[in-house]
Every structure is written in structure tokens, then in C-alpha cells.
C-alpha positions, -999 to +999 in steps of 0.1 A: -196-081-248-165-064-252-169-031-276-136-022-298-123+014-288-101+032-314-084+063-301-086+092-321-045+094-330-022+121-345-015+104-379-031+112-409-055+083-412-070+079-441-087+047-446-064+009-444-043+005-475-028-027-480+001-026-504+008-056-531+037-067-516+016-078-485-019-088-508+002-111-527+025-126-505+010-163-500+031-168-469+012-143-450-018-152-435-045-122-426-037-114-393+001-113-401-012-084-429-032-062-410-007-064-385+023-057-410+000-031-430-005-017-385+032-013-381+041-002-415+009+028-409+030+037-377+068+036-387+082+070-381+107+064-407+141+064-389+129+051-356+104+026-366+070+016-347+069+020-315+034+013-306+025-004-274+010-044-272-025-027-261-024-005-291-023-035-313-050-051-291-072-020-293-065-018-332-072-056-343-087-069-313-068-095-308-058-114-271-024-108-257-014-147-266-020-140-309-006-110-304+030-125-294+020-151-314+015-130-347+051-111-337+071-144-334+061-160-363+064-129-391+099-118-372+109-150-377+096-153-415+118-123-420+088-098-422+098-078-398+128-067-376+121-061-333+147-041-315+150-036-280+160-012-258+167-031-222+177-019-189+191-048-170+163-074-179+134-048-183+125-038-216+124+001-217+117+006-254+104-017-286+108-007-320+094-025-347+104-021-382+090-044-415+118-055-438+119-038-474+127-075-492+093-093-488+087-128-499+063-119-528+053-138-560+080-126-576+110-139-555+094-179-563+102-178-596+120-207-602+152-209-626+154-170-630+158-157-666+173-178-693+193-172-724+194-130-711+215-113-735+232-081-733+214-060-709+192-026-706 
């Protein structure tokens, strides 16, 4: 049986928080928000994630084949933005970043607000 390791890391960890935005959002399933809720715990503000595929493995024990998986599908949902750093063909760096403008409950509202006068 295979025993999940967590490193002891240099962040503040505090317990998993998983913000609204990500709870609500009925186009993510649960994997796709721990792993967005994962990046978002380790983006160093102005260069994003840059934490390794066996980080994420080690983190939510999950194979290599969900892991890519779990990327593809939420970059391409719009979740979150992958930039790389390539030498030639290699990839030397990754940076991972979630996007601000989530698809939550709010942004399915259909028809907007009628009959809005005047303003704040």
C-alpha cells in the first residue's frame, strides 16, 4: 500500500480553505477544486505556482495521467492560465496561475438586470 508523504514546506499552512468562488462553481468538479484551491495556496503573487507534477501527486495523490488530465481540462475551462518557459523543446520552467474571473453562480444569470434606473 502506497502511504501519502506530505513534506513539511515553507508556507504558512494553516489548514485547506476553499474560497466561494471555487465551492460554488458547478462547473468544477472536486478534484479540479482541490487542485485550484493547491495552486491558488502556492501562487507567489507576481510569478505564480511553480510547483512540480510530483508535488501535486504527493499533495492529492493522484496518478500522473489525472494529473495532466485535471490541468487540461480547467486550463481549458478558463480556470487557470499555464506558462512556459522552453529551451529548444525542453520545458525549463512552468508557472501556473488561476484566473481572477471564475465561472460562478453569479455570471449564469440570465437576462441581467431589468428596468435599472439611474445608478449608485
Amino acid at each position: 500500500m502506497t502511504v501519502r508523504k506530505i513534506s513539511n514546506q515553507n508556507r504558512d499552512f494553516k489548514g485547506v480553505w476553499i474560497p466561494a468562488k471555487f465551492w460554488l462553481d458547478e462547473n468544477l468538479k472536486p478534484m479540479e477544486m482541490l487542485f485550484l484551491v493547491e495552486i491558488d495556496s502556492l501562487d507567489s503573487g507576481d510569478r505564480g505556482c511553480f510547483a512540480s507534477n510530483k508535488h501535486f501527486f504527493r499533495i492529492l495523490w493522484i496518478n500522473s495521467w489525472t494529473l495532466f488530465s485535471n490541468h487540461t481540462v480547467i486550463a481549458k475551462k478558463g480556470y487557470i492560465k499555464i506558462e512556459y518557459v522552453r529551451d529548444g523543446k525542453q520545458i525549463i520552467n512552468r508557472s501556473i496561475r488561476v484566473v481572477s474571473n471564475l465561472n460562478t453562480p453569479v455570471n449564469k444569470l440570465k437576462g441581467g438586470v431589468k428596468n435599472a434606473k439611474g445608478g449608485i
